[in-house]
Structures are given as C-alpha cells and as structure tokens.
KEKOLMAR-245596 format. One record per atom (N, C-alpha, C): residue number from 1; residue in three letters; atom name; x, y, z. Coordinates in steps of 0.05 Angstrom, whole numbers. Layout:
% residues N
resi  resn  name  xx  yy  zz
NUM  ALA  CA  X  Y  Z
...
***
This chain:
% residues 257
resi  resn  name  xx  yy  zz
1  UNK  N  -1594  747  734
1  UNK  CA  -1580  767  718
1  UNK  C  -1551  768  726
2  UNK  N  -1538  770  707
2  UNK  CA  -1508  770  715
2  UNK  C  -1504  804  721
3  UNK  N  -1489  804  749
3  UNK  CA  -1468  822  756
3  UNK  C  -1453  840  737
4  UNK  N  -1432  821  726
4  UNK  CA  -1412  833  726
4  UNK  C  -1408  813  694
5  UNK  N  -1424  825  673
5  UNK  CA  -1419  811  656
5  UNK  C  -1400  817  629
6  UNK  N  -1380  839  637
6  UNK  CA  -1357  835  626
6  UNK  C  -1332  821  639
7  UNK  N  -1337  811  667
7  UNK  CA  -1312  792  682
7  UNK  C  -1323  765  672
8  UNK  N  -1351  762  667
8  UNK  CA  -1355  728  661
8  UNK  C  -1349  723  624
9  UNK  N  -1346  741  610
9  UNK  CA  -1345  751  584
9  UNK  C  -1307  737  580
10  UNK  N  -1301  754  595
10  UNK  CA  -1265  754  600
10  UNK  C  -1255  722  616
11  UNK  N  -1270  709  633
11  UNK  CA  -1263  681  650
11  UNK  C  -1272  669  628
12  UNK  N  -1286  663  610
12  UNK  CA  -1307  651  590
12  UNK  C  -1285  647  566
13  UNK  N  -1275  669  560
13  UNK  CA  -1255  666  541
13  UNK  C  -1230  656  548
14  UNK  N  -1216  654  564
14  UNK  CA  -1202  650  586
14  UNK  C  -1193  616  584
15  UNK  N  -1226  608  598
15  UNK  CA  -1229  578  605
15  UNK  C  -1231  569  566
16  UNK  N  -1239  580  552
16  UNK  CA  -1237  573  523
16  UNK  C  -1216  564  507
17  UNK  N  -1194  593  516
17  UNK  CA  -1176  587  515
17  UNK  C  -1153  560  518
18  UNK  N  -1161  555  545
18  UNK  CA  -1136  538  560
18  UNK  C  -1151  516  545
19  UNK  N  -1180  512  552
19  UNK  CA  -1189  484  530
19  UNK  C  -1173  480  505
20  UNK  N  -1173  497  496
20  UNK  CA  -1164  502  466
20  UNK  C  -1131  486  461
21  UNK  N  -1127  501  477
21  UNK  CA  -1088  501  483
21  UNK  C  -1088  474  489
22  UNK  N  -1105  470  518
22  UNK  CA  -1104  433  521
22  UNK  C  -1112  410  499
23  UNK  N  -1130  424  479
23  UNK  CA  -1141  396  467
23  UNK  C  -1114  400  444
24  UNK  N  -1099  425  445
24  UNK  CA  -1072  418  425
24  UNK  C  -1050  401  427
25  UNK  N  -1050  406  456
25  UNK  CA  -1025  389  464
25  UNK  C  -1033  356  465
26  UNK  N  -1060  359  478
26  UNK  CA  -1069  324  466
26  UNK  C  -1076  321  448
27  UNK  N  -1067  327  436
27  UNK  CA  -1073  316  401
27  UNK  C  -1041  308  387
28  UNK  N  -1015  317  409
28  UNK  CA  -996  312  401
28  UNK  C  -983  278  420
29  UNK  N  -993  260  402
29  UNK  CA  -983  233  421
29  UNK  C  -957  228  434
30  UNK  N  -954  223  450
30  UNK  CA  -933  219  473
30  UNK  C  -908  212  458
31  UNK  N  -909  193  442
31  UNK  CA  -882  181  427
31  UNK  C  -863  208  417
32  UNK  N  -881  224  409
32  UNK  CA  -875  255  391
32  UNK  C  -863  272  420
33  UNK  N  -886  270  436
33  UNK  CA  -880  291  455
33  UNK  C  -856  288  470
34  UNK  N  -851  256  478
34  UNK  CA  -827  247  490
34  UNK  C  -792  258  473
35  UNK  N  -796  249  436
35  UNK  CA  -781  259  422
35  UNK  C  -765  282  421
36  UNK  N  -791  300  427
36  UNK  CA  -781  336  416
36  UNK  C  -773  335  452
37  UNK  N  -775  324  469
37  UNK  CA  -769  342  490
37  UNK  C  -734  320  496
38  UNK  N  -737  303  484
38  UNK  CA  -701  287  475
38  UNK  C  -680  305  494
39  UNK  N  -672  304  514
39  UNK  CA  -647  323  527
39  UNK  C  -620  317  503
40  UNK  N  -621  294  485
40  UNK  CA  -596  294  477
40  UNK  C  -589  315  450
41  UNK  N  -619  323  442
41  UNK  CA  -626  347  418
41  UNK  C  -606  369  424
42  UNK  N  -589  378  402
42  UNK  CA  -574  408  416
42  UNK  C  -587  428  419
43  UNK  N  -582  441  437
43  UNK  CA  -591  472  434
43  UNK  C  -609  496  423
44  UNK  N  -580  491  395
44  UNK  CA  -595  497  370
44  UNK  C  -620  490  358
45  UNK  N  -619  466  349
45  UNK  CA  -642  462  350
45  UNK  C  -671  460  362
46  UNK  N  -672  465  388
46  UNK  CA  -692  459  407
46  UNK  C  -699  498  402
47  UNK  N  -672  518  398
47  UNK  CA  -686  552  391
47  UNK  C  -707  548  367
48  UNK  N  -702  528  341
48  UNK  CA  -721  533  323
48  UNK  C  -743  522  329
49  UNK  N  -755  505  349
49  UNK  CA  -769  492  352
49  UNK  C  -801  513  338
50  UNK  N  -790  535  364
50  UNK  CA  -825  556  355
50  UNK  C  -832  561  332
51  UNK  N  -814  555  307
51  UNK  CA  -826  558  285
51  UNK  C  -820  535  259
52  UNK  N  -804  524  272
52  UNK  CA  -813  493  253
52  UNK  C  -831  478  260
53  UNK  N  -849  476  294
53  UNK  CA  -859  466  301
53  UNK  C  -864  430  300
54  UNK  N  -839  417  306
54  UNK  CA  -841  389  295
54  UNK  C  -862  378  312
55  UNK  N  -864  380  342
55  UNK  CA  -889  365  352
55  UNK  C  -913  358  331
56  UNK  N  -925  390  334
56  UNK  CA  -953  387  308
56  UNK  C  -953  378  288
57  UNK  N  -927  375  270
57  UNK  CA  -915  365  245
57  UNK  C  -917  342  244
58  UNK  N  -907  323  260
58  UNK  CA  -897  298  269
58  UNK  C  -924  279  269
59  UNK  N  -945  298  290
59  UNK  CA  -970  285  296
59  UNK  C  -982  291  281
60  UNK  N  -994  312  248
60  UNK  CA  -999  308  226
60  UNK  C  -988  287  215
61  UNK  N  -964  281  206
61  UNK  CA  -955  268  191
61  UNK  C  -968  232  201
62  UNK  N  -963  226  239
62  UNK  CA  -970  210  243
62  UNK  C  -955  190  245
63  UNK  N  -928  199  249
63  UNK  CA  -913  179  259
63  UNK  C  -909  161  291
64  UNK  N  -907  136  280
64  UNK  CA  -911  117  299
64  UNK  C  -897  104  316
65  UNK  N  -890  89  340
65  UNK  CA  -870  73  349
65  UNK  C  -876  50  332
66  UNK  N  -853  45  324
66  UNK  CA  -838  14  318
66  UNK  C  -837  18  280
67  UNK  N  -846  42  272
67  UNK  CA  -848  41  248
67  UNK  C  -818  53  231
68  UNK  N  -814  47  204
68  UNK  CA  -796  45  192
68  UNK  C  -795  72  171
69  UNK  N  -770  93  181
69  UNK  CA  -781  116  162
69  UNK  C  -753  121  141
70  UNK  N  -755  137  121
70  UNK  CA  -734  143  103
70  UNK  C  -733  165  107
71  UNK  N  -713  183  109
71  UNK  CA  -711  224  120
71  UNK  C  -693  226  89
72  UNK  N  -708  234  73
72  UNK  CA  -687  242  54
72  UNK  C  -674  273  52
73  UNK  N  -650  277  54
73  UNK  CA  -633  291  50
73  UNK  C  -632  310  78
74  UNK  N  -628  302  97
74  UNK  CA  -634  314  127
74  UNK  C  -616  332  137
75  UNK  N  -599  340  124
75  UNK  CA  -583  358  131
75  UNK  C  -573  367  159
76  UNK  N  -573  375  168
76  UNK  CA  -561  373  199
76  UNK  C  -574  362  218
77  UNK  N  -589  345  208
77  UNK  CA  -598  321  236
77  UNK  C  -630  335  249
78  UNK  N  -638  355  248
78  UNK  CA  -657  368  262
78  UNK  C  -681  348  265
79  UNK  N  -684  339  247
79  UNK  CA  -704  311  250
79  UNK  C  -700  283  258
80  UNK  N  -678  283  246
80  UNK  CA  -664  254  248
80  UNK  C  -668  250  275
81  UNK  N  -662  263  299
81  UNK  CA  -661  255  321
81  UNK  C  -694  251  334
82  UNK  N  -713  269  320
82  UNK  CA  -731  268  336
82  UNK  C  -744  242  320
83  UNK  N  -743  233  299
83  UNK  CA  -758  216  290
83  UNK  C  -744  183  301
84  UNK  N  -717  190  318
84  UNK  CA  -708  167  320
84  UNK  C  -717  157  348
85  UNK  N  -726  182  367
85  UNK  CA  -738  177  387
85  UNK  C  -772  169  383
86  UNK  N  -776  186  364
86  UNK  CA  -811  179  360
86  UNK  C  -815  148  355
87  UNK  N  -800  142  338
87  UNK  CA  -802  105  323
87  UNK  C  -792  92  354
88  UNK  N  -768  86  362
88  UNK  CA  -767  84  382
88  UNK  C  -747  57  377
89  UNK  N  -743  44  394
89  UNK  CA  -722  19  393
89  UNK  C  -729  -6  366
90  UNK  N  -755  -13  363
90  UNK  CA  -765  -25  353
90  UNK  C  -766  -13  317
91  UNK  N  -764  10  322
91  UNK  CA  -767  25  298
91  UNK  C  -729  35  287
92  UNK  N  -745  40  256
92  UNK  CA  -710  51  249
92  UNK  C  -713  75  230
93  UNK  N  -693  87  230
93  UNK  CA  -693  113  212
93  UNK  C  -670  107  201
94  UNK  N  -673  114  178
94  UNK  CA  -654  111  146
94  UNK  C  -655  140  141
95  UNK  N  -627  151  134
95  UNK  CA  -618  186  132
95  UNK  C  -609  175  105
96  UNK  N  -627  185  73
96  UNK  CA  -619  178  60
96  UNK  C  -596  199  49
97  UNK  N  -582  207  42
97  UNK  CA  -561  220  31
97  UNK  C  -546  214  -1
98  UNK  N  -546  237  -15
98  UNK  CA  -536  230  -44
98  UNK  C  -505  235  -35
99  UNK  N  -498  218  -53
99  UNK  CA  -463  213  -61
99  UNK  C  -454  245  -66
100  UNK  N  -436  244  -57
100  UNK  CA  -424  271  -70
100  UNK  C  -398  262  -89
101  UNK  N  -407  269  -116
101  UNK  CA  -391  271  -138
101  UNK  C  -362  277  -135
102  UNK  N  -354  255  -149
102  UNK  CA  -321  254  -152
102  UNK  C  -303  282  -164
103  UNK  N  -330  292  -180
103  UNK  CA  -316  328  -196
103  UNK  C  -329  338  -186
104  UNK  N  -340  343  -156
104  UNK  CA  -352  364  -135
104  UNK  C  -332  388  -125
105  UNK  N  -332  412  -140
105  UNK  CA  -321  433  -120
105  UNK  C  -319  435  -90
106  UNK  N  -293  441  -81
106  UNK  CA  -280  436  -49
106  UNK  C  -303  448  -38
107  UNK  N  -310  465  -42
107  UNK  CA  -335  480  -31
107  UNK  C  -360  469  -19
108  UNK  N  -367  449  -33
108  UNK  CA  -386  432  -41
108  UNK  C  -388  412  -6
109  UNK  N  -405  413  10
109  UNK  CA  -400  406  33
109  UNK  C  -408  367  33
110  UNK  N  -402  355  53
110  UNK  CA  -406  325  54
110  UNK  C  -433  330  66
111  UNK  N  -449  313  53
111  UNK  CA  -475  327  63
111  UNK  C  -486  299  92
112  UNK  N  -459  285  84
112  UNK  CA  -471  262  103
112  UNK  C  -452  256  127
113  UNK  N  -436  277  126
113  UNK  CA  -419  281  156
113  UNK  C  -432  285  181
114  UNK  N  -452  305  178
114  UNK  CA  -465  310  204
114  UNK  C  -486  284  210
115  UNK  N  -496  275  193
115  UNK  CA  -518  260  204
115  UNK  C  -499  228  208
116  UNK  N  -488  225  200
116  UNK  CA  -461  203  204
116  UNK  C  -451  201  236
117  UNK  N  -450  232  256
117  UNK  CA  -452  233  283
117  UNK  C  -468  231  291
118  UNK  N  -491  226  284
118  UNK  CA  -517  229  287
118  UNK  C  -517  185  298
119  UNK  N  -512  185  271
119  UNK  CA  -517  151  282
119  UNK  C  -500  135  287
120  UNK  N  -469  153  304
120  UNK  CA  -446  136  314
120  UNK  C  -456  139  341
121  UNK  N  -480  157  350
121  UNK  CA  -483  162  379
121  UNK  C  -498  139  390
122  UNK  N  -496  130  409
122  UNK  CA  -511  101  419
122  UNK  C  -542  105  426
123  UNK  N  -545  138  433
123  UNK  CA  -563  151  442
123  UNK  C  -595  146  411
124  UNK  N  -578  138  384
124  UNK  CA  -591  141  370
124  UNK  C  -588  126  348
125  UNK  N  -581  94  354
125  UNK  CA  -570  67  345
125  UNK  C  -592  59  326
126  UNK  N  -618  70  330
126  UNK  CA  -643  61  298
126  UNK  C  -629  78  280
127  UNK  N  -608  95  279
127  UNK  CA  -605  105  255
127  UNK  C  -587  100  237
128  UNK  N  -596  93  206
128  UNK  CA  -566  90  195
128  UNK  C  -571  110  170
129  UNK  N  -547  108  158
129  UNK  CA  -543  124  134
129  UNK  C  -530  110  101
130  UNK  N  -551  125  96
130  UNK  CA  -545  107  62
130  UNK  C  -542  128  45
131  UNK  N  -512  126  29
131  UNK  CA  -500  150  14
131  UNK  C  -503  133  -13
132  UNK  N  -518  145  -26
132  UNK  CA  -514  132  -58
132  UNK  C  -521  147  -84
133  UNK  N  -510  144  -103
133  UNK  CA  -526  169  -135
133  UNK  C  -555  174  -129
134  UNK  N  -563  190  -136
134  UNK  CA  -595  200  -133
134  UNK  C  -604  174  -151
135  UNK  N  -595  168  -164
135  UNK  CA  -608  150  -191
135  UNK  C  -612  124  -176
136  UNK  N  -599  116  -151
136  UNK  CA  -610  105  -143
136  UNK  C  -613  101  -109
137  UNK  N  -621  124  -105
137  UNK  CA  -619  129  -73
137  UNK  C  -653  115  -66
138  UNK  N  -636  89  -41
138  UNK  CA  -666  77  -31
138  UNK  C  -658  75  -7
139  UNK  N  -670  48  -2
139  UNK  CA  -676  43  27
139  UNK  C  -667  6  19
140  UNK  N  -663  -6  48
140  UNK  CA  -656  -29  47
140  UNK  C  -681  -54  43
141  UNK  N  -701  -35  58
141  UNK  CA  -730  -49  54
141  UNK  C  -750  -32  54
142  UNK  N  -778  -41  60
142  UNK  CA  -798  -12  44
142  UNK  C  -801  -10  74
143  UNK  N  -808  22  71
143  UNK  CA  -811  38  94
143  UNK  C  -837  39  91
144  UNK  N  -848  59  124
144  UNK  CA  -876  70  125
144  UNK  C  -880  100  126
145  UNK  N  -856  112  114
145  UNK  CA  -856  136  108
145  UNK  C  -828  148  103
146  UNK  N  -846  168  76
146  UNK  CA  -812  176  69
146  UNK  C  -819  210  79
147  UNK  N  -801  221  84
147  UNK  CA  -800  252  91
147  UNK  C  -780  263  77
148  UNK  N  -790  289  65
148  UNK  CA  -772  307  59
148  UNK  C  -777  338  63
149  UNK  N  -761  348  76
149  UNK  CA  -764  377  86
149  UNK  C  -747  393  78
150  UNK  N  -759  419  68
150  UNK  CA  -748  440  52
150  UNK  C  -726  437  38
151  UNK  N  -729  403  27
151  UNK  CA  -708  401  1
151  UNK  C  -723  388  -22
152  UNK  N  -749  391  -30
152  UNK  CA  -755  379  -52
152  UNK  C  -764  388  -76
153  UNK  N  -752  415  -74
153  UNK  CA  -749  442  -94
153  UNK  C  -718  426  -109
154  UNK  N  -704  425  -90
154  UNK  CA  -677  414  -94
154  UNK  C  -677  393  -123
155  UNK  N  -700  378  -119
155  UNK  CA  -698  359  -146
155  UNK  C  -701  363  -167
156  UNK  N  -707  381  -162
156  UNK  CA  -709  397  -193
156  UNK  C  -682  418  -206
157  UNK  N  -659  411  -191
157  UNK  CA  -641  420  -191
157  UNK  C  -612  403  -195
158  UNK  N  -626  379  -195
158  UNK  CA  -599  355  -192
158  UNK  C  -591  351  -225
159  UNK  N  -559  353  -232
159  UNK  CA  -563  345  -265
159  UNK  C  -570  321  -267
160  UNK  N  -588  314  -288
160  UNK  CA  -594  290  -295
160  UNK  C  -613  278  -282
161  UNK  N  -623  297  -262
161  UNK  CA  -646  278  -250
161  UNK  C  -678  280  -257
162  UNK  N  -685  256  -266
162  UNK  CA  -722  259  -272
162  UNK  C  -739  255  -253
163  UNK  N  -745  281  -244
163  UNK  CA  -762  283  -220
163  UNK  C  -790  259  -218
164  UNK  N  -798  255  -236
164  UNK  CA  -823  235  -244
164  UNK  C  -807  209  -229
165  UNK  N  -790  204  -238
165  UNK  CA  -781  174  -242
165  UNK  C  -767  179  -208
166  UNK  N  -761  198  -201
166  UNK  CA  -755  193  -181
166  UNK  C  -775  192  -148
167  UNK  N  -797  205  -157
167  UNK  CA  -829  201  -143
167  UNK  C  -830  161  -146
168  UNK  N  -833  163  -174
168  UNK  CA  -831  134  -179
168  UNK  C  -827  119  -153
169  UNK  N  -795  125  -158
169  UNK  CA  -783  110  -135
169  UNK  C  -787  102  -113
170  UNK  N  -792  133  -102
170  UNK  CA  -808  131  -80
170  UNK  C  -825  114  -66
171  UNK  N  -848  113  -84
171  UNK  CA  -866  95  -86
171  UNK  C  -862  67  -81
172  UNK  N  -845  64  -94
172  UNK  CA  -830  30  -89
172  UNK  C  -829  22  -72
173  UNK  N  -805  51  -57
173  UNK  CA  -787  51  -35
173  UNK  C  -812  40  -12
174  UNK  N  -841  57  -13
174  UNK  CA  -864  52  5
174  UNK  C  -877  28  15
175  UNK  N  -886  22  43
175  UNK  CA  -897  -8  37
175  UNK  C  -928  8  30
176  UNK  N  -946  -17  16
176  UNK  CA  -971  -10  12
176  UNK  C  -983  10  38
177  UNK  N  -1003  30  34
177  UNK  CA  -1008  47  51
177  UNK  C  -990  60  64
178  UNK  N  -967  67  57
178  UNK  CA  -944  84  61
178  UNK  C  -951  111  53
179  UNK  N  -934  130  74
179  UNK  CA  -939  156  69
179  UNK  C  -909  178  60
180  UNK  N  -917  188  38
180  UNK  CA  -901  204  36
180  UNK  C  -908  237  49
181  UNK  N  -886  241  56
181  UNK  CA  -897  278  65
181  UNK  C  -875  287  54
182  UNK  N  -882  311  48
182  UNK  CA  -870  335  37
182  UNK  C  -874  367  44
183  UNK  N  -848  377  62
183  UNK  CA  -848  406  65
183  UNK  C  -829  425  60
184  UNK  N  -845  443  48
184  UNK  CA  -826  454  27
184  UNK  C  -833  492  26
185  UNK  N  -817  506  17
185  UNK  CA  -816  532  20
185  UNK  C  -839  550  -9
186  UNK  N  -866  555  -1
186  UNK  CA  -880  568  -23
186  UNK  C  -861  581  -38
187  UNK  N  -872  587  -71
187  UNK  CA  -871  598  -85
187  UNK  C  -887  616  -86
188  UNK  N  -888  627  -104
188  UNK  CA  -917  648  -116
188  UNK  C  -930  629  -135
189  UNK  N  -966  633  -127
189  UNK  CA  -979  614  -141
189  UNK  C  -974  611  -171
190  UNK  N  -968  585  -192
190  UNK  CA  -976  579  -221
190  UNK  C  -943  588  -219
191  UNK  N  -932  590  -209
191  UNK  CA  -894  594  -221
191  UNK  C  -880  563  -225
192  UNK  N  -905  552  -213
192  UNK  CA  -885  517  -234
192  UNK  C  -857  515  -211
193  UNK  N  -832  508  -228
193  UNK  CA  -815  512  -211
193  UNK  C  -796  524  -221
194  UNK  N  -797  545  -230
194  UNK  CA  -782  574  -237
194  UNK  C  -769  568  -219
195  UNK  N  -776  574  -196
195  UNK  CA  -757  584  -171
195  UNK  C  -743  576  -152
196  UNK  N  -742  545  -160
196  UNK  CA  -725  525  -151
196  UNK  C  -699  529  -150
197  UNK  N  -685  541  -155
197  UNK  CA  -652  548  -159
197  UNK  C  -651  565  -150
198  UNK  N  -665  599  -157
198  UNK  CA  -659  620  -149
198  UNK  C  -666  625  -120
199  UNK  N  -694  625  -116
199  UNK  CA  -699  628  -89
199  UNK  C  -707  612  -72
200  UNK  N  -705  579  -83
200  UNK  CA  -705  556  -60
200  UNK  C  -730  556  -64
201  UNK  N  -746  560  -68
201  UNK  CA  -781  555  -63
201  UNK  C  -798  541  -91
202  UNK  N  -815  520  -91
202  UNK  CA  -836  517  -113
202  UNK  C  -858  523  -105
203  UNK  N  -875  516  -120
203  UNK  CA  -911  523  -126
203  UNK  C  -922  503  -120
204  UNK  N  -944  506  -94
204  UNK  CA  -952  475  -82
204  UNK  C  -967  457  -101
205  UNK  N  -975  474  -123
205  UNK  CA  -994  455  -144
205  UNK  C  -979  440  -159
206  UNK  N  -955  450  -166
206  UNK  CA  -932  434  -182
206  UNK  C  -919  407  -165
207  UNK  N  -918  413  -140
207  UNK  CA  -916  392  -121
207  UNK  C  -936  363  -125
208  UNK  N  -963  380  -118
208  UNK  CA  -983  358  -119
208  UNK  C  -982  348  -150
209  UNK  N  -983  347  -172
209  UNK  CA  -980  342  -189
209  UNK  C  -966  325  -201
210  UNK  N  -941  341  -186
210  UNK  CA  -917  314  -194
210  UNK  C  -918  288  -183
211  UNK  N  -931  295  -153
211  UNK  CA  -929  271  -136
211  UNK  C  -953  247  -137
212  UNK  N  -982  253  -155
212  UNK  CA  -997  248  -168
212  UNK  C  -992  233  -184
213  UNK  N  -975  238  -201
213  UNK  CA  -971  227  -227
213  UNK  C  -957  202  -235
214  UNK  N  -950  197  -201
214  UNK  CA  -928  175  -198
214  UNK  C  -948  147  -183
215  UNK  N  -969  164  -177
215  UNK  CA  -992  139  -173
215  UNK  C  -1001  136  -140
216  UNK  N  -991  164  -128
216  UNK  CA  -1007  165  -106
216  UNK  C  -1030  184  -100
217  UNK  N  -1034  176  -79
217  UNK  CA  -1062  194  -67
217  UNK  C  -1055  211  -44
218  UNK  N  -1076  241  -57
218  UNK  CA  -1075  256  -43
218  UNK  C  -1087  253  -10
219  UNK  N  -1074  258  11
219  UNK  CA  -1085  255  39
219  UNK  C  -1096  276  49
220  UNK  N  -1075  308  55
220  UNK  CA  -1085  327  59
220  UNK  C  -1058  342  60
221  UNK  N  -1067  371  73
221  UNK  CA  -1049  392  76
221  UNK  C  -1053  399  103
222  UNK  N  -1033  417  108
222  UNK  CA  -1032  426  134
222  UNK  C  -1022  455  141
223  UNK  N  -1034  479  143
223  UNK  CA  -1025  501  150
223  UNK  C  -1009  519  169
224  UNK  N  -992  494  185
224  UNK  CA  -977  493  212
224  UNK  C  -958  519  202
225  UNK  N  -944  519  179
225  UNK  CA  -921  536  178
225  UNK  C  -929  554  159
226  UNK  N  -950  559  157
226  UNK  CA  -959  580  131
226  UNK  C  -948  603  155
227  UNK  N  -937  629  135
227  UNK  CA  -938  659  148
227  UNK  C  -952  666  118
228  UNK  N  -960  690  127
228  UNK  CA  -976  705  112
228  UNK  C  -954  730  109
229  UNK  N  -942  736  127
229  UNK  CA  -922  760  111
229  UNK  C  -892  757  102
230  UNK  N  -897  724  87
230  UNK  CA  -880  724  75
230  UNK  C  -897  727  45
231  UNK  N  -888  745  20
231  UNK  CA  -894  753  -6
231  UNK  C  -883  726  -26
232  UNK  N  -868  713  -14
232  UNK  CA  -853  683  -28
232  UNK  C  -844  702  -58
233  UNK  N  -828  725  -53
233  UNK  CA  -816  728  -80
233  UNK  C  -787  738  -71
234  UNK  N  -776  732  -50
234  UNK  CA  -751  732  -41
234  UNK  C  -736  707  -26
235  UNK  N  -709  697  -42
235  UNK  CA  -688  679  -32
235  UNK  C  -702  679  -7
236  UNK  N  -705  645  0
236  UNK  CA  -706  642  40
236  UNK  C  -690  643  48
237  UNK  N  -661  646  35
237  UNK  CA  -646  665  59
237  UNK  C  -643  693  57
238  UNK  N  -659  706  51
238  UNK  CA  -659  733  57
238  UNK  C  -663  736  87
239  UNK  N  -643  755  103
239  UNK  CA  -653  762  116
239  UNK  C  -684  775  136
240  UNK  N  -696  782  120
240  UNK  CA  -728  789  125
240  UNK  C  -742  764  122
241  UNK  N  -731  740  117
241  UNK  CA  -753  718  121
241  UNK  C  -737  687  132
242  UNK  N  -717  696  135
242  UNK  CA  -703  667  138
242  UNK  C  -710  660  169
243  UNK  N  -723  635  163
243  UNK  CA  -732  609  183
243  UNK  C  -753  620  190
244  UNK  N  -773  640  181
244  UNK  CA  -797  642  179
244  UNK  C  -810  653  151
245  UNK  N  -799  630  138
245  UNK  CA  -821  628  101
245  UNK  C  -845  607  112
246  UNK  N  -861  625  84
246  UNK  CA  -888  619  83
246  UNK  C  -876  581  69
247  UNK  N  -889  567  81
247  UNK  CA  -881  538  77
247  UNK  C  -915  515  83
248  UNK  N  -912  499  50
248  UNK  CA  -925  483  59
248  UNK  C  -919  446  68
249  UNK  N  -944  437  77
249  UNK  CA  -937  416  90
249  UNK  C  -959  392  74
250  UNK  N  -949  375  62
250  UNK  CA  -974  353  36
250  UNK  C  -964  320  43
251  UNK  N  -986  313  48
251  UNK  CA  -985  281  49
251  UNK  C  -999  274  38
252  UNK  N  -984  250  25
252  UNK  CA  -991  228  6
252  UNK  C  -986  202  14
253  UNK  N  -1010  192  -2
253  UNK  CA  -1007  157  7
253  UNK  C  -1009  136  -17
254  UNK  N  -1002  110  -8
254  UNK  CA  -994  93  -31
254  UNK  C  -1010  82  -23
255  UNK  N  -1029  84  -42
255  UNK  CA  -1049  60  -46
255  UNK  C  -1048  34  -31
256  UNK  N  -1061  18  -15
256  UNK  CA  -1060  -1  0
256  UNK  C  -1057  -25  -13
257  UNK  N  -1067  -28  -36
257  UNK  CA  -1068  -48  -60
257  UNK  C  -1064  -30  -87
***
C-alpha cells in the first residue's frame, strides 16, 4: 500500500512531465537546434523566439542539411538566418524579393535592403538574393522548399497578380517531392480573403484550396502558433494581438512524379 499517495501522484506527474518536455526537444533535430541557438541572430530576434517558435516550425516543416530552400518575401531576415544555418554549407537559401516599382511612393520601403546584409555577412555566404517582378519571381534552380511566412495574404493584394498562376509557379520553382509551407495569420472561418488588405489575415480553407488547385498535395497542419484568444477580427497590428495572432501553419507537396 502506498504511504503517501498524493507525493507519488505529484513525482508521477512530475517525471511525466520532464518525459514530455524531453521527447520535445528530441524531436527537434540538431541542424535546427544548432540554427536557432546561431550567436550571430540579433537580439531582437532571439525575444520573439517564445512565440514564433522556429525550432518546432523548422522540424515540422523538416528542413534538412545540404538542401536547397526559397524564403519568399522574408522581410527582416528572422528566418533567413536560421534556415542558412539549418541547410548548412552544402546547402543554399535564396531570399526571394519583389522589385520595387519605378512609381513606388518614397514611403514604400526596399524590401530587399535588410536581407541584402543579411548575405554580405560571411557568417551567412549560402545566402543570396533575387529581386525581380512578382510575374516572374523564381529561383535559379528547383528548390526543396519554398517558405512563406505571414505574407501570403499579401498575394492577394499585389496589382495584377494571379494568385493561381502564381502557386503555379511555385510548383515549377519545386524539385519533384518538394515542399511548400505556408504561415499565415487566421481569418474568421468561410471569409475567403476579405481580409487580406484590411486586417492582414485569410481563411485557412481558402489557402488550402488555392494551393490545391495548382496540383499539389495536401501533407498536414500544425497547431504550433494557434492562440485561442485571438477572435481573428482585428488588424495584427493591433495592439491586443500583435506577435501573438491566432496563425496557421500548412504543408504541401509536389507530387514525386
């Protein structure tokens, strides 16, 4: 008979725990783990870590040493760096970047300045950068994964651009069994993409759909960045939710043949 069987109740949960915790962290492969812990990452970025969570991201998605990725539209580097350490010497990262328009308001920032320091640093020589029209923004050869994070609301916002044809592309861009991922800021369910302009966010079904239709396969989802008290009917930058929106995470694959 046990003693004291609310102390073995409490050690029980305890030792559950730490199992728990441990089988998370090994489940995040070394290439990843080595990445996010990068000393040459700023600051800044290493504070968002707790809630973008790239480790777990990274090792969903499944990125590899020596493999060949495309980061489209990467904006201040937050990935760029960790995916240049994950691939590794052997491997290369392509920061794809759209042109910025000759009748672009001063306002209108270079969206490929920051990541441009990004791959003059020696620290991070797999990276280069390709600035060209959306109409025809690729890659120099096919990659094994394209990424895009909380900008692919955005395409539905470019003039002139056909979101279809530009999945299309994608596809191309892919070698056989290539993976696309996509993370992006919820909407409210069946809103299509209403809310692509106003409040930054689409509807994950409109996602899968589009990305469907272009001739890939569904892989899975991932609930890493879901919050639950976000309502997804306010701008992500509202203060009450910014850098913790309800956000999903979808991979897709290109058919092997």
């Amino acid at each position: 008979m046990l003693r004291h069987p609310l102390i073995f109740c409490a050690a029980l949960a305890a030792t559950l725990t730490l199992a728990a915790n441990g089988a998370r962290a090994a489940a995040v492969p070394a290439n990843i783990a080595v990445a996010v812990a990068d000393g040459g990452r700023p600051d800044a970025d290493k504070q968002r870590d707790a809630s973008r969570k790239p480790a777990q991201t990274l090792a969903f998605t499944g990125v590899k040493p020596g493999e060949q990725i495309a980061e489209l539209i990467p904006g201040g580097g937050y990935f760029t760096r960790i995916f240049s350490k994950a691939v590794g010497g052997s491997g290369h990262v392509y920061a794809l970047v759209p042109a910025r328009s000759a009748d672009a308001p001063a306002d209108v920032p270079d969206f490929a300045a920051r990541v441009k320091v990004i791959a003059a640093d020696p620290n991070y020589a797999n990276v280069s950068v390709v600035v060209e029209p959306f109409s025809r923004l690729g890659v120099p050869a096919p990659v094994d994964l394209l990424w895009t994070s909380q900008n692919y609301h955005d395409l539905h916002n470019f003039p002139g651009l056909d979101v279809g044809v530009f999945n299309k592309m994608v596809f191309d861009d892919l070698k056989p069994g290539g993976i696309y991922l996509i993370l992006d800021h919820s909407a409210e369910a069946g809103s299509g993409g209403r809310d692509t302009k106003t409040l930054h966010r689409i509807d994950v079904e409109t996602v899968k759909a589009e990305v469907l239709a272009a001739g890939f396969v569904f892989v899975g989802s991932s609930d890493l960045l879901r919050q639950p008290g976000d309502n997804r009917t306010v701008k992500v930058f509202d203060p009450s939710v910014r850098g913790n929106t309800d956000q999903f995470i979808l991979k897709f694959r290109k058919p092997a043949k």
